[in-house]
C-alpha positions as CSV (number, residue, x, y, z in Angstrom):
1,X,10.8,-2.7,-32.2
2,X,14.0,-1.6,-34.1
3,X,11.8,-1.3,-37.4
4,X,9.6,1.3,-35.3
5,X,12.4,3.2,-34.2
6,X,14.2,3.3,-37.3
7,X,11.1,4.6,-39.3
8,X,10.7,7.0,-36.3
9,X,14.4,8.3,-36.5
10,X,14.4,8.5,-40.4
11,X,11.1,10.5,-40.3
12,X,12.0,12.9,-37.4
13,X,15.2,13.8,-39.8
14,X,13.4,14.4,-42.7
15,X,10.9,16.8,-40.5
16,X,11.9,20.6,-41.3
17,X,12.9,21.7,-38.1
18,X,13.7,25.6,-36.5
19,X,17.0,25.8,-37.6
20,X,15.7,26.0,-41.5
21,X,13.5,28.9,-40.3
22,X,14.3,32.6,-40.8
23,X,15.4,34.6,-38.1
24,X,13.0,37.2,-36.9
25,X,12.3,40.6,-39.5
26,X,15.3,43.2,-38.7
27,X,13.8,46.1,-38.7
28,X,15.8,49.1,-41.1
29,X,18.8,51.0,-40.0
30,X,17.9,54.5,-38.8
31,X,19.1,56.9,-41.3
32,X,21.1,60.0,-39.9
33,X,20.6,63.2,-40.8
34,X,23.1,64.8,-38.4
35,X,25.6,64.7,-36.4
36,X,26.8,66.3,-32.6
37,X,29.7,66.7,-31.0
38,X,30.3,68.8,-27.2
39,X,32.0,71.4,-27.8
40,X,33.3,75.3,-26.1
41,X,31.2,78.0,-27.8
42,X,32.1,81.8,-27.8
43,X,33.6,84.3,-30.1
44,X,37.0,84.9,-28.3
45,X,37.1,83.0,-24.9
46,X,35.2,79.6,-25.6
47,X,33.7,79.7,-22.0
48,X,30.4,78.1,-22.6
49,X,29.8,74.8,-23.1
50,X,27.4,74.0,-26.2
51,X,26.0,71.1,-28.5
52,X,27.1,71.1,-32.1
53,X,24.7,69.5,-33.9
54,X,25.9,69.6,-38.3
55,X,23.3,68.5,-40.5
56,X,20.3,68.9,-43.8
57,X,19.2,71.7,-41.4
58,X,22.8,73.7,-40.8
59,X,24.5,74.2,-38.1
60,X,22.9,74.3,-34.2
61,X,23.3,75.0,-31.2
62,X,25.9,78.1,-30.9
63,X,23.1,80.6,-30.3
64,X,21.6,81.2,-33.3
65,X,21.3,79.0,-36.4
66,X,23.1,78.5,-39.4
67,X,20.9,77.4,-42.3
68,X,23.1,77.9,-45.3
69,X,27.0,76.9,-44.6
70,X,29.1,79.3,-47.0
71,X,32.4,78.0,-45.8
72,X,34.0,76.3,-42.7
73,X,37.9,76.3,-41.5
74,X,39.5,74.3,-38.9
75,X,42.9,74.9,-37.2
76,X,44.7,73.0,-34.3
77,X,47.0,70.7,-33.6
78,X,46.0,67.0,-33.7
79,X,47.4,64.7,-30.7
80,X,50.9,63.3,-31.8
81,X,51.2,59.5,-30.8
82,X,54.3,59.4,-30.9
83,X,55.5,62.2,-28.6
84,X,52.1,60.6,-26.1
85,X,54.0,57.3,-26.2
86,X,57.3,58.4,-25.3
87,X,56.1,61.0,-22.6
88,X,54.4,58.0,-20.9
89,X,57.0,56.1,-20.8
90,X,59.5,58.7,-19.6
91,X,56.8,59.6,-17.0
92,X,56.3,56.4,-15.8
93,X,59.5,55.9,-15.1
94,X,60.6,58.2,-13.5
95,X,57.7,58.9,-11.2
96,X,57.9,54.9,-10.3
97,X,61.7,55.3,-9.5
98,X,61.1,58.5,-8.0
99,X,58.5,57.3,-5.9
100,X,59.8,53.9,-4.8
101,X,63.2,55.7,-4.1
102,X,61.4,58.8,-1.8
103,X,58.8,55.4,0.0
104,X,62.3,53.8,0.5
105,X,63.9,56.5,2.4
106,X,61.5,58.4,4.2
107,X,59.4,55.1,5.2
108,X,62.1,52.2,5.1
109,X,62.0,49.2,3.8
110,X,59.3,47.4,6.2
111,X,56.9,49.6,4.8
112,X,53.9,47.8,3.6
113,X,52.2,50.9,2.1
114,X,54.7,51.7,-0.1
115,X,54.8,48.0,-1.8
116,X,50.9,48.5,-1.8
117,X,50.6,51.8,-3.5
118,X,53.8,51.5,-5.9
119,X,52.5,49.6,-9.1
120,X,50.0,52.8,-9.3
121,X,52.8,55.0,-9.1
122,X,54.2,54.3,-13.1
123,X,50.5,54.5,-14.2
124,X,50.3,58.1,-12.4
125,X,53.8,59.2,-14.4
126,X,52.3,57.7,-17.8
127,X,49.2,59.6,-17.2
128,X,50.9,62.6,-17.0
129,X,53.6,62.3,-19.7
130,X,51.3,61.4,-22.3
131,X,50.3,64.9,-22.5
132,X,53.3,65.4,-24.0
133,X,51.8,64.9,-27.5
134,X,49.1,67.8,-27.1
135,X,46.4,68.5,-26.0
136,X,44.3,67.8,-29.4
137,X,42.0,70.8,-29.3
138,X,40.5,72.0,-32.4
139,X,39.1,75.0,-33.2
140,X,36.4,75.6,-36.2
141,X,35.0,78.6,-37.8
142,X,31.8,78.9,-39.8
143,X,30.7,81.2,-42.2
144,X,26.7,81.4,-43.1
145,X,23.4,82.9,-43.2
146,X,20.8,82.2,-41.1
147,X,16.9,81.7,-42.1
148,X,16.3,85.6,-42.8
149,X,20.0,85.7,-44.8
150,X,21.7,87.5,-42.1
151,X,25.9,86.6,-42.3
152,X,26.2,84.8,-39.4
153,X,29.8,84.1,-38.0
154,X,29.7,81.0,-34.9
155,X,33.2,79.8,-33.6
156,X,33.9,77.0,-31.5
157,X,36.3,74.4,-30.0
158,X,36.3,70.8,-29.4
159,X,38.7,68.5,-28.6
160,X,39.3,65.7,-30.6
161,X,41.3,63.2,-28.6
162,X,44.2,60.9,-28.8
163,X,42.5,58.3,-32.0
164,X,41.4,61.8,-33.9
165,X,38.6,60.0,-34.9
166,X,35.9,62.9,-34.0
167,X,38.1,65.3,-36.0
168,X,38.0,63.1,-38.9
169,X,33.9,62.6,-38.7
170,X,33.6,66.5,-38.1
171,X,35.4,67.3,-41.2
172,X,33.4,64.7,-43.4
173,X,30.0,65.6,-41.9
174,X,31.1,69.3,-42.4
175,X,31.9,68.0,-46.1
176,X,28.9,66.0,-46.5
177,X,25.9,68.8,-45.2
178,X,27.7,71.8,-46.5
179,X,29.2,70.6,-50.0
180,X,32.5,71.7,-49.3
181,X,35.7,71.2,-48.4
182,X,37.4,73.1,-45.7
183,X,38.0,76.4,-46.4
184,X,36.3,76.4,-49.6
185,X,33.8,79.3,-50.3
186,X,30.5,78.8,-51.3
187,X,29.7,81.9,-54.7
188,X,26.9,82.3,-55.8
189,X,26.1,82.5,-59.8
């Protein structure tokens, strides 16, 4: 009986098993041709809400299309960690002291609501001073023609956030569909 089960156990490890397999056919990446972003559209007050959409095709969704990008500027100012950091701080501080201070006096200490609702009270102050470091709002301007080679001006707004990280795709896509850097203009020879 042990000779059976020893030829048995040798053969069943020498049998290619599902582990030496490949996994199943990945199928290929989707390439992207463009990118969007929400953003404010409008020449001077940036009222109503649009899709950017930057790509092989131009620029969409401000009204009317921009086929050909002649040049693009940006201007804002980015969201500054730093001063976000220390305004939350500051903020939660003193909204949690001035909170459990105000819950003390007006309620006394028995107060059971006060205990309840004052860990949320330093997360309402560091809400609130992180807008110290801006509001990171960016504002774009692009120069083109459209598909009859009308000069088309389209302006918009966006904001970027606290990482930056949209700003930072916006300006590379920009780069990438149009062939320039910001505020570079496009000649023709």
């Amino acid at each position: 009986m042990k000779k059976i089960l020893t030829a048995l156990m040798a053969a069943s490890m020498l049998m290619p098993t599902v582990a030496l397999a490949s996994g199943p056919r990945r199928p290929k990446p989707v390439l992207v041709t463009s990118y969007g972003v929400n953003a404010w559209c409008g020449p001077d007050t940036f009222e109503e809400k649009c899709k950017i959409r930057i790509g092989d095709e131009g620029l969409t969704g401000t009204g009317t299309d921009i086929t050909t990008i002649n040049q693009w500027t940006y201007s804002g100012q980015p969201y500054n960690m730093a001063e976000g950091v220390a305004g939350a701080v500051v903020g939660g501080a003193a909204i949690g002291m001035g909170s459990l201070t105000t819950c003390a006096i007006a309620a006394g200490p028995a107060a059971m609501g006060c205990i309840a609702l004052f860990p949320l009270m330093p997360l309402l102050g560091a809400g609130i001073g992180s807008r110290a470091g801006g509001s990171g709002i960016t504002y774009f301007k692009v120069l083109g023609e459209d598909a009859d080679g009308n000069e088309i001006e389209q302006q918009f707004k966006t904001t970027i956030g606290r990482s930056g990280h949209v700003l930072r795709k916006l300006r590379k896509k920009f780069k990438k569909f149009s062939g320039l850097p910001a505020g570079e203009i496009r000649t023709s020879i």
